[in-house]
Structure formats: C-alpha cells, structure tokens
C-alpha positions in Angstrom: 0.0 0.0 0.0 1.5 3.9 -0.9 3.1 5.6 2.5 0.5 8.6 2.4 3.3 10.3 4.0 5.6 10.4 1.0 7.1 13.3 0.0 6.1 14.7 -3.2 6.5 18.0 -5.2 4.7 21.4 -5.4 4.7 24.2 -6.6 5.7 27.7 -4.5 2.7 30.3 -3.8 2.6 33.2 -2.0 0.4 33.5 1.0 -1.7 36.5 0.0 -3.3 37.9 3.4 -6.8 40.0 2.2 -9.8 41.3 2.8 -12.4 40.4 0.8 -15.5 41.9 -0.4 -19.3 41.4 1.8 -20.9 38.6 0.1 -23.6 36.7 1.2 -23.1 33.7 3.2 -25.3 31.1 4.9 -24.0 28.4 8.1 -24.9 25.5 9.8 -23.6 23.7 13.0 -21.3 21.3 12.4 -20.3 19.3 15.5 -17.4 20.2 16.5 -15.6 20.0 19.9 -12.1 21.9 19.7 -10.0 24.3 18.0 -9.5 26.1 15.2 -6.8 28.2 13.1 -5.9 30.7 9.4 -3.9 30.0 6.2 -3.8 31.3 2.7 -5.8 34.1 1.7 -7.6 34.7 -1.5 -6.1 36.4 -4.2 -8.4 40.3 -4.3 -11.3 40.4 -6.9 -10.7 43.5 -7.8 -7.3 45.6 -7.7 -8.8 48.1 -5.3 -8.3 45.6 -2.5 -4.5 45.0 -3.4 -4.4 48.8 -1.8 -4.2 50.3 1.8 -8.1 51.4 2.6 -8.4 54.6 4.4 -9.5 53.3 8.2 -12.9 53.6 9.1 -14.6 52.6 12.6 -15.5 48.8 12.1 -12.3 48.7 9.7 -8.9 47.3 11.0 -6.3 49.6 12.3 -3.6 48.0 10.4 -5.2 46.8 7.5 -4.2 43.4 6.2 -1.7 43.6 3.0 -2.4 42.2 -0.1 0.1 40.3 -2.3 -0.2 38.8 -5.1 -0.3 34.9 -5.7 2.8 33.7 -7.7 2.4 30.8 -10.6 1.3 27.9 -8.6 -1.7 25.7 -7.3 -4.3 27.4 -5.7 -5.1 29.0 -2.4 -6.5 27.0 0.3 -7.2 29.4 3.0 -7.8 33.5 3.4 -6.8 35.1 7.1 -9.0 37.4 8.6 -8.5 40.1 11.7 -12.5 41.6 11.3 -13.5 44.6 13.8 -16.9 43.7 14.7 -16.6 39.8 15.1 -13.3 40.7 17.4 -15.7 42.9 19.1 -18.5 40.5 19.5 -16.3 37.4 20.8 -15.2 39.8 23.1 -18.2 40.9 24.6 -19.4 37.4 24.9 -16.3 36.2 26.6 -16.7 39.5 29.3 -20.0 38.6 29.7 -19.4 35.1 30.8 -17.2 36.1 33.1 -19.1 38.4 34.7 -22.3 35.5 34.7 -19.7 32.9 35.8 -20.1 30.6 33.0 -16.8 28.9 32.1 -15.0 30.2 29.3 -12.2 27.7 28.9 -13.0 23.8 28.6 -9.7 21.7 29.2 -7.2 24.1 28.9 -5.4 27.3 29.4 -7.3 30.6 30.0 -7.8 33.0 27.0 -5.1 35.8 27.4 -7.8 38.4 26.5 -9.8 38.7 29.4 -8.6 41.8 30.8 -7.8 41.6 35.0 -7.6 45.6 35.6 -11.1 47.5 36.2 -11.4 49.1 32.5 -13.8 46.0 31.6 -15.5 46.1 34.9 -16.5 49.1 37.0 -15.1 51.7 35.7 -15.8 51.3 32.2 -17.7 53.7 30.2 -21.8 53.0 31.0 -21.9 52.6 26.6 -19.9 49.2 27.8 -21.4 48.3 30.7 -24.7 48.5 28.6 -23.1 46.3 26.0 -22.1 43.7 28.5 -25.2 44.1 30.4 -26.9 43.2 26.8 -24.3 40.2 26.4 -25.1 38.7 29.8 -29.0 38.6 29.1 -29.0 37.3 25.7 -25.8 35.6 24.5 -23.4 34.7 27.8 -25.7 31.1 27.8 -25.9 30.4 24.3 -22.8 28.4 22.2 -21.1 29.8 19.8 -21.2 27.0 17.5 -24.1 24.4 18.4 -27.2 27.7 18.7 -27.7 28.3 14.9 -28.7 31.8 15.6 -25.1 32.6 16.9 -23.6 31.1 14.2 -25.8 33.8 12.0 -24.7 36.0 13.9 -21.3 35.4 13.6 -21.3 35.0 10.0 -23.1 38.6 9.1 -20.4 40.2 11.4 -17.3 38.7 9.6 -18.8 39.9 6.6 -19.0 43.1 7.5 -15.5 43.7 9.0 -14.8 46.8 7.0 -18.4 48.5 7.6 -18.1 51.8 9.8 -21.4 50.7 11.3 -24.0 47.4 11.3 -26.9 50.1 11.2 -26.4 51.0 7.1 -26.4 54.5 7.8 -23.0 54.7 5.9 -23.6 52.4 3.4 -26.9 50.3 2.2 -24.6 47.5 1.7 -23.5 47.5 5.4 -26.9 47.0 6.9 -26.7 43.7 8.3 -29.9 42.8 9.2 -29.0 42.0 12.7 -31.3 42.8 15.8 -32.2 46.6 16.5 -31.0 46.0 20.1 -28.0 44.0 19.0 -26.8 46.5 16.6 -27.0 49.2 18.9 -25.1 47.5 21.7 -22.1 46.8 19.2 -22.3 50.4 17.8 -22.0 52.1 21.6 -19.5 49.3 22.5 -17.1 50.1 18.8 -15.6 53.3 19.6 -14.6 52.1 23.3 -13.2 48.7 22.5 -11.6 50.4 19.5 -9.8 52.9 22.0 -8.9 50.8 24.9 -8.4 46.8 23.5 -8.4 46.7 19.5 -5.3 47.4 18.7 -3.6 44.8 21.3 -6.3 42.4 19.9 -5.6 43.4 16.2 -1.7 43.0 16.5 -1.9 39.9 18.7 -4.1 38.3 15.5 -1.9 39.1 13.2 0.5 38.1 14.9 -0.8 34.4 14.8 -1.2 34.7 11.3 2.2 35.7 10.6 3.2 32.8 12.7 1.2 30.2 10.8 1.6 31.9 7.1 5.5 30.2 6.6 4.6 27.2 7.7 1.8 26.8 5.4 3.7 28.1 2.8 5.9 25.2 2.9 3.9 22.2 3.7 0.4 23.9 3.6 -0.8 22.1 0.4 0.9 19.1 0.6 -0.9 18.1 4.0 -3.8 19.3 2.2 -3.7 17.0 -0.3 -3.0 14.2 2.1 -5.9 15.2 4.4 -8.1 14.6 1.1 -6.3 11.5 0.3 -7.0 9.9 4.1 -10.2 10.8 3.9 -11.3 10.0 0.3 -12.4 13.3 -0.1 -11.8 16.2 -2.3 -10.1 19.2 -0.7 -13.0 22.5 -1.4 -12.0 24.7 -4.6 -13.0 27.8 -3.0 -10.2 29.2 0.0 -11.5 28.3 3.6 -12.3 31.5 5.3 -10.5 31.7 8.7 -11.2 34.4 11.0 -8.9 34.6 13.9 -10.1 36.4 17.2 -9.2 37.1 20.3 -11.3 34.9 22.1 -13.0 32.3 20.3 -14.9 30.1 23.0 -14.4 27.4 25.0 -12.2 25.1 23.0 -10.3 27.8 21.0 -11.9 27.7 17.7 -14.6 25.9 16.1 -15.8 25.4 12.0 -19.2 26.0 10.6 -19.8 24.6 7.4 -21.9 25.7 4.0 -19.7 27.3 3.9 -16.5 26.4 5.6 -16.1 28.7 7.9 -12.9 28.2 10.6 -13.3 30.7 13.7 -9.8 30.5 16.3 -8.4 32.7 18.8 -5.2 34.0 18.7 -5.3 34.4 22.7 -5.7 30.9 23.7 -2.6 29.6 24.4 -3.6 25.6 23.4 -3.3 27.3 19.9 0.2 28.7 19.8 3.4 27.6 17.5 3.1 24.5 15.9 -0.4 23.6 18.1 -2.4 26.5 16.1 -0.6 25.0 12.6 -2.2 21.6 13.8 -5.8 23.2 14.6 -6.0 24.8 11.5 -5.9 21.7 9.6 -7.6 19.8 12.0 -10.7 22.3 12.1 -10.3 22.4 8.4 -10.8 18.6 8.6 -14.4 18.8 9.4 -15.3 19.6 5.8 -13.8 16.5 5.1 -15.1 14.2 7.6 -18.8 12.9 6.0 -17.4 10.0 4.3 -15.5 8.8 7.8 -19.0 9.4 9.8 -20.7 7.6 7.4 -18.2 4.5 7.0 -18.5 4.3 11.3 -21.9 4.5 11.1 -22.4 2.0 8.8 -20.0 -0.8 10.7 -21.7 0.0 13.8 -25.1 -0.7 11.6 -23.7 -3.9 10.3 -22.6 -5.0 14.2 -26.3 -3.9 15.4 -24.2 -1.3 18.0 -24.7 2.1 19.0 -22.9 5.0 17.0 -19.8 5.7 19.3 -20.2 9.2 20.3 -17.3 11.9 19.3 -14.7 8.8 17.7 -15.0 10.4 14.1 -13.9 13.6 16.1 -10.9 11.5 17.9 -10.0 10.1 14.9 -9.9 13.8 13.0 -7.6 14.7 15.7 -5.1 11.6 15.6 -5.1 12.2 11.9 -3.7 15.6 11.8 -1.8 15.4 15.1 0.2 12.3 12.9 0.9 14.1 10.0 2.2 17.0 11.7 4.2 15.1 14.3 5.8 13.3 11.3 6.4 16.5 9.3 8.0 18.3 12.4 9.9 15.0 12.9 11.1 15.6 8.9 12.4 19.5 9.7 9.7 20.5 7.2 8.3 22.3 10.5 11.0 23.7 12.1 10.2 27.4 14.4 12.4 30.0 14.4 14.3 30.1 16.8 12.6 26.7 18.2 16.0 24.6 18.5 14.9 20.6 18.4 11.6 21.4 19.7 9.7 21.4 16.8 11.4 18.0 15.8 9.7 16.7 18.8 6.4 17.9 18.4 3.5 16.4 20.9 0.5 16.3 19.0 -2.8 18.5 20.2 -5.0 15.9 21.5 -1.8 14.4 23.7 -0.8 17.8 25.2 -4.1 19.1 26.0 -5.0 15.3 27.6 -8.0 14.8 25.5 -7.2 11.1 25.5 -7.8 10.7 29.2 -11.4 12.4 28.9 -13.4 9.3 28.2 -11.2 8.6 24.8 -8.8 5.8 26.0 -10.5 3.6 23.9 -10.5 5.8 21.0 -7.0 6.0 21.3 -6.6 2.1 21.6 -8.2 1.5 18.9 -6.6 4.2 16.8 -3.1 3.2 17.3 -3.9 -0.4 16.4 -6.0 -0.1 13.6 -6.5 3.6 12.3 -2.3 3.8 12.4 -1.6 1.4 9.6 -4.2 2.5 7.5 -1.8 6.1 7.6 1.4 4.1 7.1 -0.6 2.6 3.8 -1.0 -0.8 5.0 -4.4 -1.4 4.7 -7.6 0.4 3.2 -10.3 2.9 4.4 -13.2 0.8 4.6 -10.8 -2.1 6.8 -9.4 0.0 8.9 -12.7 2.2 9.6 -14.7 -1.7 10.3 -11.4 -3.2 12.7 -11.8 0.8 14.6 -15.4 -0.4 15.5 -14.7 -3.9 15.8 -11.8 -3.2 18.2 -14.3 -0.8 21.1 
C-alpha cells in the first residue's frame, strides 16, 4: 500500500493575506468540539483591494496587506483580523465572566480577558450596557451548536470593513442584525476600538504571521494528504479563517456551507506548531462525512450504538500524525525553536484529551487507524477493525 506520508513536489505560492468583499453567506452547526486556526488568503477580486483602505470605525487599524499569488496551485485558505466579530467574541467572553459561566473547557485561559477594572466598574456605561446586553441574551448560548449565533457570527465577519451594522454609511452595510443588538455593538465600537483593539488586532496578526510560513511550505501538501485519508476532495474555494481574540471554550470551532474556521489568537492551546495543527484539524471537518458515514455503517452492520465523538478523535489523531511526522522531517521547524519542533506532541496528547473518556479511541486508533496512515491497509478495513476493536 503507498506511504501517504511520502514526499512529493509542489509548486511555491505566496500566502496573499486580504480582505475580501461582503458577500452573502449562509452556516450550519457542524459538530465540532475543539480548536481552530488561518492559512492562505484569496487572491483580491478586484485591484482596489490590493491597496491600503483609508480606516474607518468597524475597519482594521492596520489593514491586512495584499500580495499577489505567484504561478502555482491554488489558495486553500484567506486570514481574517475583522473589527466587529473581534468585538462581538469579546463581549461574549466578558459577559461570561461576569455571569460565571466557564469560558475555557480543558485548557489554558484565553489571554484576553482583561484583569484591571477598565472591563468592569469603571468602564464607560456605553460598555457596561453592552455587556449588560451580552449577559442577558448571549453569555448562555454556544457559539457553534445555537444556529442563531452562528448567524450571527457569520453577518459580522462579513462586515468587518463597515463603519457601522446600522447602514447608515452604506446600504450595503446594513446587516440585518437585531435593532437592540446592533445598537449594543455600535455604543461598544468606539470604546473597545480605543482601549483593547489594537492589542487584539496586532496579537491576531500576529498568529497569522506565525502560521503563514509554515503553510507556505507544507500547507498544500498536508492538504492534499488530508483529502487522500479521507477519500475526499479538498474544497475549490479558500476556507475563510477568522482569527479572534477569544474564540470560545475550545479555541476555535468550523461552521460549514460554507466552511467557515473561527480561532483565537489568545488561547494559548493554539500557539506555535499547536495552532498549525488546529488549523488543519478544524479544516478537517469539511472533510469528515465520508468517515461518519463509514462508522456508522459498521456499527449498523454489528447492530451497536454509533460511538459518540470517535470520528472527532479520529480527525484529531489524523492531523496530530501528519504533523508530528512533518515536524519530525524538519519541514516544520520554528524560528528560533532549536529541536523542539522535531519533537512535536500532538494537540489531543498535550491538551489530555485522551484521558477524557477517549482511551478507547486511542486504543483503537493506534492499532488499527495507524496502519491505515502508514498505507497498509484500506479505508473501509481500517474504519470496520476501529469499531470492531471498542
């Protein structure tokens, strides 16, 4: 059977980093458990977007260059630092706090909540308000499994470069949110803007920058070995990737119709060569139908329950593999990272998800997922010995 790790030849491409045009987009809930990351960016539609805009409120501070793609296979992902869906995560994430709901599951707090009184008591009362707002009506919902915020969240990426959500600037920056939502991000903008958007801006860019070399060097080829694994095509279209702040509980999280890959700069189970993994890994998702399917069809054909979450363990053994083994190759090495990117600890095993009710997963996974990745056996075997082996 072929070694799906083999090396093979591509072509070089420059990461462009963009902002795109408002275009309509619809989302679903897809279910997904963990985290999230940003890659290559679209080449512009239009040469207008190749050029520095002129910043406006919900626009970013630093706006995001544009460069353009060399000869070469196509881009797979577009990076995104957007105002109002910074603004929004943020919000939700201070509101929790304030209602006491946890904000990090299984790992390391978010760097972004902010410890000195300017998000608490003596904030402006335009913030307060906004929190106030945030508290009542989003600190309980989920960012990925309550449709309505993924909506939501959707419409506001969009709209990154709007001045305002209302459309009093611009028709085509009404958004169509709620009155009462709308009016607690536009009273919130100018003080978030002032006080926390520029740390948040540069810290997300930051992560990009990070990530971009990386997947310059090994982005497609995983890509195309992600498809090949999975026995499904890699999307046509660049995956969207907005990076935030805060971006929930896990880190990150992926909508799909379209693909749509949410992570936070400021969690720290997403830095270095972890966030490279969690990019790939939440891009994954859009991959994983024919994997759900094949385990639900064994488990039909054995008369047993549908395992719950081992198509998700098995997504994250998947990448964490191929990036261990790449990292173990020097095609991942960090600057200034010594040997420690040779030795790179895979996401599930440093973040313990393995000893959350998955020990069997990972039994199972080593034994009969692994030599399906070392090509020496096929899907549908492997996928049948998985369930067998529970």
């Amino acid at each position: 059977m072929r070694n799906r790790f083999a090396p093979h030849r591509v072509n070089s491409l420059t990461v462009p980093l963009c902002e795109t045009p408002i275009r309509q987009v619809t989302a679903r809930r897809v279910g997904t458990a963990a985290a999230i990351v940003a890659l290559f960016c679209a080449v512009p539609a239009h040469p207008a977007f190749a050029q520095t805009p002129v910043p406006q409120q919900g626009s970013s501070t630093r706006p995001l260059e544009a460069q353009e793609a060399t000869s070469g296979p196509r881009p797979i992902f577009e990076f995104h630092s957007g105002f109002w869906l910074n603004l929004h995560h943020f919000l939700y994430e201070q509101a929790r706090l304030a209602e006491k709901v946890q904000t990090s599951q299984g790992g390391g707090a978010a760097k972004s909540a902010p410890t000195d009184a300017n998000a608490r008591g003596d904030a402006p009362a335009a913030w307060q308000s906004a929190v106030d707002y945030y508290r009542k009506n989003m600190a309980h919902r989920d960012l990925l499994f309550d449709q309505g915020m993924v909506l939501i969240g959707s419409r506001l990426a969009e709209l990154e470069t709007c001045p305002d959500l209302s459309g009093r600037t611009m028709s085509s920056c009404t958004s169509g949110l709620q009155q009462n939502l709308i009016a607690a991000l536009e009273a919130a903008a100018p003080i978030y803007r002032s006080r926390w958007w520029s740390e948040h801006d540069r810290a997300n860019r930051d992560w990009i920058d990070g990530d971009a070399p990386l997947v310059r060097r090994i982005g497609l080829p995983l890509a195309e070995e992600l498809s090949a694994v999975y026995e499904k095509p890699w999307q046509r279209e660049p995956i969207r990737v907005d990076v935030v702040i805060y971006g929930g509980p896990f880190g990150a999280y992926t909508t799909l119709d379209p693909t749509h890959i949410t992570v936070a700069s400021g969690d720290p189970r997403n830095e270095g060569l972890a966030g490279f993994e969690i990019l790939f890994h939440e891009a994954s998702h859009a991959l994983a139908v024919p994997v759900q399917d094949a385990i639900a069809e064994a488990c039909r054909q054995r008369d047993i329950p549908i395992p719950r979450d081992l198509w998700h363990a098995l997504l994250f053994y998947t990448t964490g593999e191929m990036v261990r083994r790449a990292a173990a190759q020097g095609k991942l090495q960090l600057p200034g990272a010594g040997t420690k990117s040779a030795s790179y600890m895979p996401y599930a095993y440093r973040n313990n998800l393995y000893t959350r009710g998955w020990e069997d997963y990972l039994r199972v996974l080593e034994a009969y997922w692994q030599p399906y990745l070392d090509g020496n056996t096929d899907f549908d075997h492997a996928i049948r010995s998985v369930v067998g082996g529970l």
